[in-house]
Structures are given as structure tokens and as C-alpha cells.
VOGU-3710 file (C-alpha; in Angstrom, 3 decimals, decimal comma):
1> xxxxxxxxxx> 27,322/94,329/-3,052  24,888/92,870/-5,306  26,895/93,294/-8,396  30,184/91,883/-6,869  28,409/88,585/-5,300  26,827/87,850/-9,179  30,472/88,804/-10,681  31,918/86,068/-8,754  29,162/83,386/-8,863  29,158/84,113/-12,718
11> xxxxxxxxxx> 33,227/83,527/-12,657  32,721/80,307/-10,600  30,884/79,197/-12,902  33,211/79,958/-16,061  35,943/78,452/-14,496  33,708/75,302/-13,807  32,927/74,933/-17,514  36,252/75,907/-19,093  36,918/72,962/-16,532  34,766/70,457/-17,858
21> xxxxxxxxxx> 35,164/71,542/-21,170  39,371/71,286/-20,690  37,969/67,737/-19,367  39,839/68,489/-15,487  38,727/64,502/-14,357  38,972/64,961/-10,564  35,711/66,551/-8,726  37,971/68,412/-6,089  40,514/70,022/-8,773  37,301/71,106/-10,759
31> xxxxxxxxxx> 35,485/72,606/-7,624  39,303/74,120/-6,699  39,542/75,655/-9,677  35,732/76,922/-9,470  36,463/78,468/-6,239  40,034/80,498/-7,475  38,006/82,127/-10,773  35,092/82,944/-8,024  37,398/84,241/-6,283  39,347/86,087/-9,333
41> xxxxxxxxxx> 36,054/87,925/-10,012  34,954/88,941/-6,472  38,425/90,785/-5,975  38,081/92,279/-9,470  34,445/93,428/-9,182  35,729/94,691/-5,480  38,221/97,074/-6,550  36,679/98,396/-9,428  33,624/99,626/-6,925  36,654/101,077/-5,053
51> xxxxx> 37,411/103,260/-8,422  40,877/101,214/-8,385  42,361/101,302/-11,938  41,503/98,152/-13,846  44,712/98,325/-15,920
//
């Protein structure tokens, strides 16, 4: 569970800098955005612990 919860803080994170770096200028589109990769990464990380194929 570990490994999943630091997969998706680590994408929320990407997605926050590939936002400021893509200069997003709202706060709430940048923290939306945040949220969706975080997201992204949790139900990646998720189903490759439940051996689903990664293709």
C-alpha cells in the first residue's frame, strides 16, 4: 500500500510541475490537474500490484 500511496503523491507532484512549468496561471486548474496525474498513478500502481497487464 506503501508503494501505491508514494506512486501517486510522486505523480501529483509531476503533474504540478509540468503545470507550472507549461505556466497553467489559475491555482484551481493547477491543483485540478495535480489531483487527475495523482490520481493517474494510484490506479496504475493499483493494478499492476493486481498483476494486471501494464500494456
Amino acid at each position: 500500500m506503501h508503494q501505491i500511496l508514494t506512486a501517486a503523491l510522486g505523480s501529483f507532484l509531476a503533474s504540478l510541475g509540468f503545470g507550472v512549468l507549461f505556466n497553467i496561471r489559475q491555482k484551481s486548474k493547477l491543483f485540478v490537474a495535480g489531483l487527475i496525474g495523482g490520481a493517474g498513478g494510484f490506479v496504475y500502481e493499483l493494478l499492476l500490484v493486481l498483476h494486471a497487464s501494464d500494456l
